[in-house]
Structure formats: structure tokens, C-alpha cells
SERO-4910 file (N, C-alpha, C, O; in steps of 0.05 Angstrom, whole numbers):
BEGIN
 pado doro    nc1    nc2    nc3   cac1   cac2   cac3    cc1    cc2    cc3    oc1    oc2    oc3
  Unk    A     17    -24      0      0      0      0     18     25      0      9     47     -9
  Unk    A     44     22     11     56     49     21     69     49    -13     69     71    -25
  Unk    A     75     32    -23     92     34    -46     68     45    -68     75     60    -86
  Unk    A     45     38    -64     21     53    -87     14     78    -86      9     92   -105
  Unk    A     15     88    -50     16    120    -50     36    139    -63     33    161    -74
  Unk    A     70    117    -56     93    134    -75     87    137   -103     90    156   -118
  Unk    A     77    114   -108     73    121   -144     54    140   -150     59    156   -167
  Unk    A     30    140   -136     16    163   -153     23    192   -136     11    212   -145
  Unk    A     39    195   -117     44    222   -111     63    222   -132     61    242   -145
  Unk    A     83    204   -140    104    214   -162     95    222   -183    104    241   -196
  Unk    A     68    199   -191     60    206   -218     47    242   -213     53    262   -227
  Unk    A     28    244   -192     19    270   -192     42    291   -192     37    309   -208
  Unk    A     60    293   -182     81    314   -180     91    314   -209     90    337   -219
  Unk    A     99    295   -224    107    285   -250     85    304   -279     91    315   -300
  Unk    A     60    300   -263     49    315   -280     44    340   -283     40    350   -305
  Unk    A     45    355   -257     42    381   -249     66    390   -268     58    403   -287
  Unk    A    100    388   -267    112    397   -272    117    386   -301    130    404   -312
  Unk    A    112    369   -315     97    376   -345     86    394   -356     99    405   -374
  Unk    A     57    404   -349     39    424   -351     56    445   -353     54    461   -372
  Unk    A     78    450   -330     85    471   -329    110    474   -358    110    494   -372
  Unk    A    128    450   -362    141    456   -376    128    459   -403    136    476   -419
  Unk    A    113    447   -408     89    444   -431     78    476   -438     67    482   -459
  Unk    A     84    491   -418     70    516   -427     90    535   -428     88    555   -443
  Unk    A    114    529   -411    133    547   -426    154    532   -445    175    545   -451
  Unk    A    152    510   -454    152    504   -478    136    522   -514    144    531   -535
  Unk    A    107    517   -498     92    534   -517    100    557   -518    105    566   -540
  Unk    A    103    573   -497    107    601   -504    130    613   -520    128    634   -533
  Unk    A    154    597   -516    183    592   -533    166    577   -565    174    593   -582
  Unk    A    153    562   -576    146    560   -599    123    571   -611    113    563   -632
  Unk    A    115    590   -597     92    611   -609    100    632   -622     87    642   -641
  Unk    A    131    643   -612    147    659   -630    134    660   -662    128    680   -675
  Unk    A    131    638   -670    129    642   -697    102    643   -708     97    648   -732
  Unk    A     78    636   -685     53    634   -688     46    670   -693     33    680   -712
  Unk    A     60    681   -671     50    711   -659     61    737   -688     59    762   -686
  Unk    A     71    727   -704     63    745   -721     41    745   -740     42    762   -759
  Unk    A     20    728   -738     -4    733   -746    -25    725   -724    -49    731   -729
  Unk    A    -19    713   -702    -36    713   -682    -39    732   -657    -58    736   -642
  Unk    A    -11    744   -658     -7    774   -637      4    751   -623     -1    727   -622
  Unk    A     32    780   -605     43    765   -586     31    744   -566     44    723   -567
  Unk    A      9    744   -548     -3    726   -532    -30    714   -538    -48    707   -523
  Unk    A    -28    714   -576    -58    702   -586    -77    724   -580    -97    711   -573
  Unk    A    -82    744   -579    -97    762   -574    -96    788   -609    -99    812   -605
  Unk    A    -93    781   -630    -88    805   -649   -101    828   -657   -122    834   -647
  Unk    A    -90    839   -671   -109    869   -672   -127    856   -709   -150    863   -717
  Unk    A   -109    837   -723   -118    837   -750   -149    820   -746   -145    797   -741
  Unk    A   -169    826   -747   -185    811   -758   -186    785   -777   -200    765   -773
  Unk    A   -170    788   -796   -162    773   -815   -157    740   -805   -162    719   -817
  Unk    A   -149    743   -787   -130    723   -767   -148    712   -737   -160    729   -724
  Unk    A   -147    686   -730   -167    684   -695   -155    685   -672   -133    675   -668
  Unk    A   -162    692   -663   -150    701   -629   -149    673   -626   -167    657   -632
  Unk    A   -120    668   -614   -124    645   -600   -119    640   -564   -117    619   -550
  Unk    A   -118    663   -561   -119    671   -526   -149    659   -510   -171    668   -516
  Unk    A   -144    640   -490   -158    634   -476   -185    606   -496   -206    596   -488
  Unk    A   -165    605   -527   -193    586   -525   -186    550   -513   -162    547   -508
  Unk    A   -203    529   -509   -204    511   -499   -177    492   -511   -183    487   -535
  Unk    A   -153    480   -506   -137    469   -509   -141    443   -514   -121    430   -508
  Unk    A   -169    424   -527   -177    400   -536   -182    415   -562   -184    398   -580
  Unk    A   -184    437   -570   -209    454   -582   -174    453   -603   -169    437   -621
  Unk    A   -157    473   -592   -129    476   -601   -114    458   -619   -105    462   -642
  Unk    A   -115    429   -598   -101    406   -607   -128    400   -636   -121    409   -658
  Unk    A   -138    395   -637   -164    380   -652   -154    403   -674   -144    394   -695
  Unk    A   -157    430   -671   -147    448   -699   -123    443   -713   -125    439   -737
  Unk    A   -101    444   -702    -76    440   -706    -74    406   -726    -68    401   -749
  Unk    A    -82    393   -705    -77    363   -717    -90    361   -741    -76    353   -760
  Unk    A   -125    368   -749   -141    377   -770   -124    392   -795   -127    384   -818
  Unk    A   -111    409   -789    -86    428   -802    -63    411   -809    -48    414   -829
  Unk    A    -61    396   -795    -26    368   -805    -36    350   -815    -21    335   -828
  Unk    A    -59    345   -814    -76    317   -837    -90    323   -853   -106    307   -863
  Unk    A    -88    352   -863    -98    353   -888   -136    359   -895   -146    369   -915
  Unk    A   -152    349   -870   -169    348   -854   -184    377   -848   -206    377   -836
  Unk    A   -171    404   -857   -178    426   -844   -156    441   -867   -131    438   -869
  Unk    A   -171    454   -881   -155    468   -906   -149    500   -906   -163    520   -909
  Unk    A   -127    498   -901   -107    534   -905    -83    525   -904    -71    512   -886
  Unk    A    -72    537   -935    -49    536   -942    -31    552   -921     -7    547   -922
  Unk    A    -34    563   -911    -15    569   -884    -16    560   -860      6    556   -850
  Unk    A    -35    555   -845    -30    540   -826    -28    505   -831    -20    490   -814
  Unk    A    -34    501   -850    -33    468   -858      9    464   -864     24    447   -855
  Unk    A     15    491   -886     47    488   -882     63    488   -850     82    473   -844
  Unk    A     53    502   -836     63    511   -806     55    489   -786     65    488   -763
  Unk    A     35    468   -797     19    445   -774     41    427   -787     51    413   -770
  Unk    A     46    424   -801     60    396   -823     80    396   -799     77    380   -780
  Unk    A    101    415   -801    122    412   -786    123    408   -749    141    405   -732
  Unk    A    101    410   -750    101    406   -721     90    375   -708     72    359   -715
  Unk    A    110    377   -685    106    350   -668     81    345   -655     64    362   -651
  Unk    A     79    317   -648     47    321   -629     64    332   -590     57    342   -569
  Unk    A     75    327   -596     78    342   -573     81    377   -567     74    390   -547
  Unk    A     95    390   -600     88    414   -598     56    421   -606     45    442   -599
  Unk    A     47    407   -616     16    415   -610      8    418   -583      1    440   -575
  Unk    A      8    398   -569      2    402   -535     19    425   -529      6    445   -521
  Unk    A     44    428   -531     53    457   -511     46    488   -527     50    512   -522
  Unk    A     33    472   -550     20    507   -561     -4    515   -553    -11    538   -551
  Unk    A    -19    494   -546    -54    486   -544    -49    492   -513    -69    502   -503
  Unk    A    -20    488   -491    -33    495   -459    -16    527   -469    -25    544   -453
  Unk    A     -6    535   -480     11    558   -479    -17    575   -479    -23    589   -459
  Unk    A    -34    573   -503    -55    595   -514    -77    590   -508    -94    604   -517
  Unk    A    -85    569   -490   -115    567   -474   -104    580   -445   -120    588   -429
  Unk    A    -75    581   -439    -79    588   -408    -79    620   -412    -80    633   -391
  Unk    A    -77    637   -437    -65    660   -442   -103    671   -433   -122    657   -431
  Unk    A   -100    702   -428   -131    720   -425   -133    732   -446   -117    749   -454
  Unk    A   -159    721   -461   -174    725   -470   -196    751   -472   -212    757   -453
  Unk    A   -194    768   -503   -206    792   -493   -243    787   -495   -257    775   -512
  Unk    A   -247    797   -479   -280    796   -481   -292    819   -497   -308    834   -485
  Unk    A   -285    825   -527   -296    840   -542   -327    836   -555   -328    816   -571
  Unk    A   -348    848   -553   -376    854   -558   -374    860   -583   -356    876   -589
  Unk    A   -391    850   -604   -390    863   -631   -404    885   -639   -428    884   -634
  Unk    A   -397    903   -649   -413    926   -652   -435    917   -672   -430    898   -687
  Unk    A   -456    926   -672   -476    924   -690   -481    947   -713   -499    945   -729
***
């Protein structure tokens, strides 16, 4: 019993400090996201989607959609190709943990 509590406090500590490297992982490979997404996924272009604060299943599922061909734009489908499934996860916790602006649409 005592040896089952070590494992999952290891595994829990194990994961906490994942998450964490996972996100400043992402933030070191967003460099190249943030000139059309704005520095922290938040942009001024319209053109382009905020990706500040949205859901990080939501992230991964885009991205991967974008590397299989599955979800069509010649620019993010070139920029998803090259990426790992693991840099999907540290881009997906980098820009769901980022704030999110709460802009109202004008009518």
C-alpha cells in the first residue's frame, strides 16, 4: 500500500511539472505563431483568430485537422506539417492558459 501512494504522488508531481514545462515550452514556440496571431494570441488583425484563452482539446483537434490535411489553409496546414504532437500540446496549454479579450461586436 505504502509503495502505491509513492507512485501516484510521483506520478501526480510528475504531471504538475509537465503542464508547467508544456506551457513554457509553448510560449518559446509561439514565437512564430504571434506574427499573425499577436504576441499572446490576442491580435489586432481581424483577418487572423485570437487564440488567447480558447479551450486546449479545441487547439489540439485544430492544429492536428491542419497536419492531416483534414482542415484546409495553405498556411496553417504548411506551419501544422512541421510540427510535433507534442508541440501541439505545448502550443494548445501555452494559448488556452493565455486571457482572453472579451470584445462585444458592434452592431
Amino acid at each position: 500500500m505504502r509503495n502505491l501512494v509513492i507512485i501516484c504522488f510521483t506520478l501526480l508531481v510528475s504531471n504538475i511539472a509537465i503542464a508547467d514545462s508544456s506551457y513554457d515550452r509553448g510560449k518559446e514556440k509561439s514565437v512564430t505563431c504571434s506574427a499573425c496571431h499577436g504576441t499572446d494570441g490576442n491580435n489586432d488583425n481581424k483577418m487572423y483568430p485570437r487564440l488567447a484563452g480558447q479551450y486546449k482539446n479545441y487547439l489540439i483537434h485544430a492544429l492536428n485537422s491542419y497536419k492531416s490535411g483534414e482542415r484546409k489553409n495553405a498556411i496553417m496546414s504548411g506551419f501544422a506539417a512541421g510540427l510535433s504532437s507534442q508541440d501541439i500540446v505545448d502550443l494548445s496549454t501555452y494559448y488556452s492558459k493565455q486571457k482572453g479579450l472579451n470584445i462585444i461586436p458592434k452592431n
